[in-house]
N, C-alpha and C positions, 0 to 999 in steps of 0.2 A: 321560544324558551331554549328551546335545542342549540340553537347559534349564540344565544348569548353564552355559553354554556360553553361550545369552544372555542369563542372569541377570548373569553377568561381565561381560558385552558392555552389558547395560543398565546396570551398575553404574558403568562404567569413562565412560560417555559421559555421565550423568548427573553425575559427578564434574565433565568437563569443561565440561561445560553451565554445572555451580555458578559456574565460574571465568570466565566470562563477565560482559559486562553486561547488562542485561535485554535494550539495543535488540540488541547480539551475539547475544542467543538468539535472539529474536525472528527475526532474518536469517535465521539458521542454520538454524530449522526452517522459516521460508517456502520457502527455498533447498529444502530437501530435500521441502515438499510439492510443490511445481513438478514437481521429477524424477519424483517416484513417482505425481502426477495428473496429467496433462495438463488436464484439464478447471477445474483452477486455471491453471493457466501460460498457458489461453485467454479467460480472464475471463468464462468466463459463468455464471449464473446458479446459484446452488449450494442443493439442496434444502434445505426447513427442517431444523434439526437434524442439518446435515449435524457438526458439532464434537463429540455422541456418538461419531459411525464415526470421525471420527481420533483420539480419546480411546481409544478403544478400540483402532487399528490402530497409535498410537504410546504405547504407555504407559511407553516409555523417557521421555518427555519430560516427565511428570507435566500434568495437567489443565491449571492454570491458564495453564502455558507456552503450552500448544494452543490454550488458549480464545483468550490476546491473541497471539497469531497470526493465527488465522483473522478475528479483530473487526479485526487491521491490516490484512489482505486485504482483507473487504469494508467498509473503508473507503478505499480506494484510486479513485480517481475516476475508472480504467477500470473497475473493477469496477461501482462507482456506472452510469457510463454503460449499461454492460451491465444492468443491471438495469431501469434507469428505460427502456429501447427494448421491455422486454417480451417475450414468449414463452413459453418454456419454462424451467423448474431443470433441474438435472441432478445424479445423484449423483455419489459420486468415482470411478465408473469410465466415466462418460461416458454413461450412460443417461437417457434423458427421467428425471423423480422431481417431477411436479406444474408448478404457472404459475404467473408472475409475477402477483399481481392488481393491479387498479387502484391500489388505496392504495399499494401497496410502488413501484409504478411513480411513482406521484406524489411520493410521499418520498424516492424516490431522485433525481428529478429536480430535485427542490427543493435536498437537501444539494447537488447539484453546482453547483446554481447560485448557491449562498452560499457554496460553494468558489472558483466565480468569482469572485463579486462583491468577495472578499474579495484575492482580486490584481490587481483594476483598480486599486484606489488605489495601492496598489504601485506597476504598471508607469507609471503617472499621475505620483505623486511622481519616479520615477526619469526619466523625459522633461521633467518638469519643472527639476529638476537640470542632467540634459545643454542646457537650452536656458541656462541661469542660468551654466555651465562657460563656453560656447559664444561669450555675448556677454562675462563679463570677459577670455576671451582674446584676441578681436577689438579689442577697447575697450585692452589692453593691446598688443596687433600696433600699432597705429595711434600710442600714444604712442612706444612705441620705435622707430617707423619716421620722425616726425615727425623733421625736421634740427633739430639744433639753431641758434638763431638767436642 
């Protein structure tokens, strides 16, 4: 009785999942790994092949759903940060589960800083903008202030 019960419950939420869009799923199940790990919703360090154990502890959600969930977690440039500072992983109930090594430390350190580097010109362009605003409105203050003669 109990299995048909979350066969339904899987069915019923998998339907609703369907009717979503990917990045709506995607939310949906980060949202709901958050609640049930903490150790996600902490950003640290998440054992290799930690996307087996939620493959397996969410199979309402079908694999590939999980997979790009978890690949948008640790792509998240807290998580990034967490990783590149080094220590320890941790599985999904919060237990040591192996270290960070050097290369992963490196690699993570490196994407975030191409993460950066990739919003400097951004914030660059947009101050550049506000200075460009700044002086035709000045330059525009002055003629309309000028008396006419």
């Amino acid at each position: 009785m109990m299995t048909d019960q979350n066969s339904a419950l899987a069915q019923a939420l998998q339907s609703a999942i369907g009717e979503k869009s990917a990045r709506q799923q995607q939310i949906m199940i980060i949202e709901l790994l958050y609640q049930r790990y903490p150790v996600m919703k902490q950003f640290k360090p998440l054992m290799i092949g930690v996307h087996k154990e939620l493959e397996k502890a969410l199979p309402q959600f079908g694999a590939n759903h999980v997979h790009r969930s978890i690949a948008a977690h640790c792509r998240k440039v807290r998580y990034l940060k967490s990783v590149a500072r080094g220590g320890k992983r941790f599985d999904l109930n919060g237990k040591p589960a192996g270290d960070v090594t050097a290369e992963e430390k490196a690699a993570a350190a490196k994407f975030v800083q191409n993460i950066e580097d990739r919003k400097k010109p951004q914030t660059a362009a947009t101050a550049e903008e506000v200075a460009v605003e700044q002086l035709v409105l000045s330059a525009t203050s002055e003629v309309i202030a000028e008396p006419a003669k």
